[in-house]
C-alpha positions in Angstrom: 95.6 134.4 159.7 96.8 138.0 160.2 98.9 138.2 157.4 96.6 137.3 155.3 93.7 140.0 156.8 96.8 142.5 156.5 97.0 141.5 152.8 93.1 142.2 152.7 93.4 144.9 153.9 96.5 146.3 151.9 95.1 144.9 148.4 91.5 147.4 150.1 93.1 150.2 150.6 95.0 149.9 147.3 91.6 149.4 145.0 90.4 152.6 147.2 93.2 154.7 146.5 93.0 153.3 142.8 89.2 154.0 142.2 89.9 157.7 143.9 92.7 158.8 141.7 90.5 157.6 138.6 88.6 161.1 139.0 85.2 161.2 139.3 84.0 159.6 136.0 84.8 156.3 137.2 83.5 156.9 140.7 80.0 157.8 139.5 80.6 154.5 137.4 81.2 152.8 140.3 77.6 154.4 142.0 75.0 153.3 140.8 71.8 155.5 141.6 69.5 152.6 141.5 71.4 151.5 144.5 70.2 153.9 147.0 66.3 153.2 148.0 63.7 155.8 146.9 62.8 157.4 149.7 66.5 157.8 150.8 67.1 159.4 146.8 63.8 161.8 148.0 64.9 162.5 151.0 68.6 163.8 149.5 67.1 166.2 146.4 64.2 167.7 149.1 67.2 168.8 151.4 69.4 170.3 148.8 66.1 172.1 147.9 65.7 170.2 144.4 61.8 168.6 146.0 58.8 170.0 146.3 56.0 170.1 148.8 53.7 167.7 146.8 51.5 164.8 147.5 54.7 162.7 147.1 56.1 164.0 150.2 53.3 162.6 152.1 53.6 159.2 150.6 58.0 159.2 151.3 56.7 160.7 154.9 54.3 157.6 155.3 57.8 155.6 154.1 59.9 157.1 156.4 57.5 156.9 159.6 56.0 153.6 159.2 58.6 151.3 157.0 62.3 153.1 157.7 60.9 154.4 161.3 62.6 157.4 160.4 60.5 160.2 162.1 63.3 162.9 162.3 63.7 162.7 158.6 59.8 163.1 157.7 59.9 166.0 160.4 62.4 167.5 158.4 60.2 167.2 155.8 57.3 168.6 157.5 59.3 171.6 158.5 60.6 172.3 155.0 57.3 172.3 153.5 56.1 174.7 156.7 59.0 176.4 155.5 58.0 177.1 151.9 54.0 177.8 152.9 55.6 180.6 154.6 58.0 182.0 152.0 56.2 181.7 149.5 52.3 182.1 150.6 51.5 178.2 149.4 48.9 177.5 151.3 48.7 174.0 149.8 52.6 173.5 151.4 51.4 174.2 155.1 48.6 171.4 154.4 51.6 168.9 153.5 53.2 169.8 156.4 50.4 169.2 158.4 49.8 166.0 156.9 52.9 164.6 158.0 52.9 165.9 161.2 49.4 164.6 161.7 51.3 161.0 160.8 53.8 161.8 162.9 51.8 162.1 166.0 49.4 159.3 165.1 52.9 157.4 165.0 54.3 158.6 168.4 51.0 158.8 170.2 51.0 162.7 170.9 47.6 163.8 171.0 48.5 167.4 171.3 50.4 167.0 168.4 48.1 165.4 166.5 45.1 167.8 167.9 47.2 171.0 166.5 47.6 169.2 163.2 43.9 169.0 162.7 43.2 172.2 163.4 45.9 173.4 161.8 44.2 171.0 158.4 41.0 172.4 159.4 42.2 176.2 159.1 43.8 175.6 156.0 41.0 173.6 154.3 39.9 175.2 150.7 36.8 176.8 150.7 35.0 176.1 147.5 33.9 178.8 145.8 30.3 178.7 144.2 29.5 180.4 141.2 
């Protein structure tokens, strides 16, 4: 029985080896991008700053809160678009941000949290203008 997990393990290692000295044509082969779930595939281009603050960020947040219970990485998310509002005076980016914290706290239960993320939505709400 241990010989033959050995061997396993040998023949492994070998197919390993074999698939990384290919190069990396026939490791992206082997990936397939379908693979990884959509929110993860998000989640990866927002943090090498491909994504942008958008109301698809809100709807990966509600993924990543309420289905993955992944609250870090929709903080993370939050914080970028924060992030962005600030650099580059989109005021529609802070109101992302506050979106998702806003689920963030309804998630966790913070009622501070979720009290400074509607004021925070009620600051940044678009005035109409009338003509």
């Amino acid at each position: 029985m241990l010989q033959a997990s050995s061997a396993l393990l040998k023949g492994t290692v070998l197919v390993l080896l074999a698939v990384a000295g290919a190069g990396q044509a026939l490791a992206a082969a082997v990936k397939e991008p379908s693979a990884m779930p959509t929110a993860s595939r998000h989640v990866q281009a927002f943090a090498t700053g491909e994504g942008v603050c958008d109301s698809d960020r809100v709807k990966e947040a509600v993924s990543l809160i309420y289905e993955q219970d992944n609250v870090n990485a929709a903080a993370r998310i939050a914080l970028r678009c924060e992030m962005e509002a600030n650099s580059e005076g989109r005021p529609f980016n802070r109101t992302i941000a506050s979106r998702i914290k806003a689920l963030i706290a309804l998630r966790t239960r913070d009622m501070a949290a979720l009290k400074m993320a509607g004021e925070s939505l009620v600051a940044d709400a678009q005035v109409p203008e009338y003509v």
